[in-house]
C-alpha positions in Angstrom: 119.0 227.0 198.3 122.6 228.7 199.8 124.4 227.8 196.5 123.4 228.5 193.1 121.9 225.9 190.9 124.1 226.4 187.9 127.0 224.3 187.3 130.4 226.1 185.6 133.4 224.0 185.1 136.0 225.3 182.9 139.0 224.0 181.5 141.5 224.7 179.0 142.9 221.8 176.9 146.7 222.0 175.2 145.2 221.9 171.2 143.4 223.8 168.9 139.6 225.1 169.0 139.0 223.4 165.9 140.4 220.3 167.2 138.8 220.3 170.7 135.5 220.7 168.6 135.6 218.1 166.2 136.3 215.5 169.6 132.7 216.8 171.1 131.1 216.3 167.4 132.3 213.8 165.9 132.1 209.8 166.7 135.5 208.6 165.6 136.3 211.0 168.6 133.9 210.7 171.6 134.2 207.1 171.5 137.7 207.3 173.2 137.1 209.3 175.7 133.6 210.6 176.7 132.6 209.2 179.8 133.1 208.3 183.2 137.2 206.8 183.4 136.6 203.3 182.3 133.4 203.2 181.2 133.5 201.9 177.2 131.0 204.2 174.9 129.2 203.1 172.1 128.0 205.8 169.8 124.4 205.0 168.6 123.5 207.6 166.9 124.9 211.2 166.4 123.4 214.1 164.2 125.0 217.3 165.8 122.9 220.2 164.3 119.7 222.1 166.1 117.1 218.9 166.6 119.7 216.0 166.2 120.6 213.8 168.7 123.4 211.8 169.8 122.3 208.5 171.5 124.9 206.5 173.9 125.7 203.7 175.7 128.1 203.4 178.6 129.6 200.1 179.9 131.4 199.6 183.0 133.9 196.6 183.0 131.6 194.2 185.2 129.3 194.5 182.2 126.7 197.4 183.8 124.9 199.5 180.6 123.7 202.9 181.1 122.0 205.0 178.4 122.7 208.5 177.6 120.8 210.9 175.3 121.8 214.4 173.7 118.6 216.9 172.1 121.2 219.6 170.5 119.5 223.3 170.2 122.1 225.2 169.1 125.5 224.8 167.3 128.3 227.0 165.8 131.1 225.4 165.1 133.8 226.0 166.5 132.4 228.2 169.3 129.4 226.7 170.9 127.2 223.8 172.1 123.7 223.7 173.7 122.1 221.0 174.3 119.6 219.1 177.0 121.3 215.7 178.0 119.0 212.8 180.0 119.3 209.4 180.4 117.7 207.4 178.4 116.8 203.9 177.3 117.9 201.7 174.6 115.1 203.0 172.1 116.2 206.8 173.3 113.3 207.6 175.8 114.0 209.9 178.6 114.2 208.1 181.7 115.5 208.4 185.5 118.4 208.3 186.1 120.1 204.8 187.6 121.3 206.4 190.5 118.8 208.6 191.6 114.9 208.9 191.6 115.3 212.7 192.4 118.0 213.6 189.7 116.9 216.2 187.0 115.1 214.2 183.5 117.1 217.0 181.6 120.1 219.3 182.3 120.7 222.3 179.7 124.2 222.6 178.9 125.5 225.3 177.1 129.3 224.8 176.2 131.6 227.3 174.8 135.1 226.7 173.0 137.8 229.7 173.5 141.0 230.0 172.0 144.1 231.5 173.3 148.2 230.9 171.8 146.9 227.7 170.6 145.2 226.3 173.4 141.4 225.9 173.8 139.6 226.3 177.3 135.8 225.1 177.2 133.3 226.3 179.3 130.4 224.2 180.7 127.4 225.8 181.8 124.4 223.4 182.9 121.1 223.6 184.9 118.5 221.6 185.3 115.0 222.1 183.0 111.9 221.6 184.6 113.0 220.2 187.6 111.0 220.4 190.9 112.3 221.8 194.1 113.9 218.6 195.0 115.7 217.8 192.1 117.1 221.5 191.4 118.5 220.6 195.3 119.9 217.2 194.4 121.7 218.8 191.4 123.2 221.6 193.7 124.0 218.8 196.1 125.9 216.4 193.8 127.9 219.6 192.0 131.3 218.6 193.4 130.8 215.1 192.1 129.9 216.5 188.7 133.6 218.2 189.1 135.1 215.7 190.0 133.1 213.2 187.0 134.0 215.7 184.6 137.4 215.9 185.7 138.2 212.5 185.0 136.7 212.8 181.7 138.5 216.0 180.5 141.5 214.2 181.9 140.7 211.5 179.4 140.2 213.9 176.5 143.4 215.5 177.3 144.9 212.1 176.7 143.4 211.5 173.8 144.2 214.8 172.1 148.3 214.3 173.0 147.9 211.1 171.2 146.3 213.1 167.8 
């Protein structure tokens, strides 16, 4: 592979650390703004602490449902996340992803909160776990359409925080 497998997107959000952390952690929060732009989420279950899970649904406007799934491993608040995030099912099993037969079952993300003068800047670290030749390639290969997914949903966050 000519480009390296790790994803890094960082990004630096006009509110405080503390603040920035409790809208990763905390339903009341995700629920207005994690996701693709227009995509509704429904929070099934979150337990954010080293073997808790947070268990999602996303719904496009035509009615499509797609499952998401969170294992956390690590947490300090404010300062970090790790966690492997799947697809899943409604029950919560890991499965393939909708769009792809050759996308990564899990991703390890590691995500880290900063603060500077007030303002927060996150940085996301993810790679796929366990993933076969193919699907480390499909990740590397679809690494500006993570940007630009997670674009539109930090865009979304930075919405929601004016609005706090």
């Amino acid at each position: 592979m000519s480009k390296t497998i790790d994803l890094v997107i960082t990004r630096t959000f006009d509110a405080p650390r503390e603040l920035v952390f409790k809208a990763f952690t905390q339903a009341e929060h995700l629920q207005h703004w994690w996701g693709p732009k227009g995509m509704a989420l429904t929070v099934s279950k979150l337990d954010v602490r080293p073997g808790g899970v947070f268990h999602y649904r996303m719904e496009s406007p035509d009615g499509h449902k797609m499952w998401g799934k969170f294992i956390y491993r690590d947490v300090v608040a404010p300062e970090k996340i790790v966690f492997t995030n799947s697809f899943s099912d409604e029950e919560g099993n890991i499965i393939r992803a909708p769009f792809s037969q050759t996308w990564p079952l899990e991703v390890l993300n590691t995500w880290t909160f900063t603060e500077e003068d007030g303002k927060t800047t996150i940085t996301l670290h993810g790679v796929p776990l366990n993933a076969t030749e193919e699907e480390q390639q499909n990740f590397v290969d679809m690494h500006g359409s993570m940007h630009q997914g997670f674009g539109g949903t930090f865009d979304q966050l930075d919405d929601y925080l004016a609005q706090l």
